[in-house]
C-alpha positions, 0 to 999 in steps of 0.5 A: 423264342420266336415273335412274329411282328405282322401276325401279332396285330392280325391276330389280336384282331381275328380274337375278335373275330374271323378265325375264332368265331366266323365273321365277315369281311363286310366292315359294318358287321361286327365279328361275333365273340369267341365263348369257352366254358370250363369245366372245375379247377383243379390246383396244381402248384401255390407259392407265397412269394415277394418276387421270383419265379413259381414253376409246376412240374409234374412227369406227363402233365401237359402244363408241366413247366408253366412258369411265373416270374415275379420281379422283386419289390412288385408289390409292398408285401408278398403274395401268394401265386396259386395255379389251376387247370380245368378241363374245357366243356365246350368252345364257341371257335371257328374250324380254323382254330384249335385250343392248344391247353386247358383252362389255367386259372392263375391267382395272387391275391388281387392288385395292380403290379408296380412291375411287368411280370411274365407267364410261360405256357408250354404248348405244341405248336406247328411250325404253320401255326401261330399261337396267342394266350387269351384272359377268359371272363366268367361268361367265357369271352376272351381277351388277348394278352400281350404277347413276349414271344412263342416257339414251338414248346411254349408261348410267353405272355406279359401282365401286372395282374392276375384279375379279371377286371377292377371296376368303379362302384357306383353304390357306395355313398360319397361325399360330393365332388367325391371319387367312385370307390374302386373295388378289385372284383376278382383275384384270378384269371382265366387263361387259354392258349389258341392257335390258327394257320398262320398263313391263313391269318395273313391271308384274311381282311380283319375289322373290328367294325369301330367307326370314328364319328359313330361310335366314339365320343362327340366331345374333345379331350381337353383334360380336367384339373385332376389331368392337365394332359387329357383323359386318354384312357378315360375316354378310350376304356367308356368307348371300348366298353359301350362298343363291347358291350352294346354292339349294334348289329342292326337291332336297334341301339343307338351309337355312343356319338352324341348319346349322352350329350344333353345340349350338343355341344362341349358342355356336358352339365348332367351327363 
């Protein structure tokens, strides 16, 4: 199993961008989304398990050999592990890439592991090509996942959950002062593998178009009572949200520094 360091990183930030969907290397433009649409899943193999390995096996079957290891003791009950795979319908790529599976749609019943657990994706990858497993959203966007290692016969990623996101919901009455009730949303997830020249990715200037000052946060992180350390990832997911989500592109919307500061300076009272 083979990990190219250097290429990992120019990867990651071409799913954003150059390769995948065609962007410039202009730094204020952002690079467009990569978008697949897949056609209706269809199960492979299913396993109820507290930790292990779950593999789907089947002569001629291009995901022949895909693979989940489980730790023991990952969750305080057993889960139920359900692979899929569903043909892709059309793909938003540029012409240096290529899709390299279909669709796998994997599942366990939702919930956050205690422990790291891996997935082995077996491929045909070029010896000039670099491969990265992508999570798709419903809407098609994707998401690169952590990357252990890959050959030429198969690509290995690592997760603690199988769920497209968790999300705080808003609409449930609290008491005040009281905590946003956390909903797991989705129990599955999507996931496509996608490979590019490697020589090509190194070749190419890479941007995410994030500028600090513009659109990050205007206020310190001082931490709070509840995290004396600071609000790290706080901080960096309400950033990496509103930049994803409401990119500027010249059209208008405003930048996350100093928009939801009602006074302009620390005290923030009815943000």
């Amino acid at each position: 199993m083979i990990l190219r360091k250097p290429i990992v990183c120019a990867f990651g930030i071409a799913a954003c961008g150059a390769w995948v969907a065609g962007c410039s290397t202009t730094p204020e433009v952002q690079p467009s989304q990569p978008k697949i649409v897949a056609g209706a899943p269809v199960q492979l193999v299913s396993q109820t398990m507290d930790g292990g390995t779950v593999t789907y096996t089947k002569s001629g079957d291009s995901l022949s050999g895909i693979a989940i290891t489980v730790p023991h003791g990952s969750y305080s009950s057993a889960h139920t592990y359900t692979i899929s795979e569903a043909p892709v319908v059309s793909s938003h790529l540029s012409a240096g890439a290529h899709l390299l599976t279909p669709m796998i749609t994997i599942s366990n019943g939702g919930g956050v592991s205690d422990s790291v657990f891996t997935v082995r994706v077996p491929i045909h990858l070029a010896s000039t090509d670099f491969a990265l497993a992508f999570s798709a959203n419903d809407d098609g966007l994707l998401e690169a996942l952590p990357l252990l290692g890959e050959d030429s016969a198969s690509i290995t990623f690592a997760t603690t959950h199988f769920e497209h996101s968790n999300i705080a919901d808003l609409n449930v009455p609290r008491t005040p002062g009281g905590k946003a009730q956390v909903q797991s949303v989705f129990g599955s997830s999507n996931v496509i593998v996608l490979a590019a020249n490697a020589a090509s990715l190194m070749g190419t200037s890479q941007h995410t178009g994030f500028r600090p000052g513009t659109d990050d946060w205007e206020f310190p992180n001082i931490g709070s009572t509840l995290t004396p350390d600071g609000e790290c990832m706080g901080q960096t997911l309400g950033m990496i949200w509103y930049y994803y989500n409401n990119p500027k592109n010249g059209v208008g919307k405003p930048s996350l520094w100093n928009l939801l500061d009602n006074d302009q300076i620390f005290p923030t009272p009815n943000i």
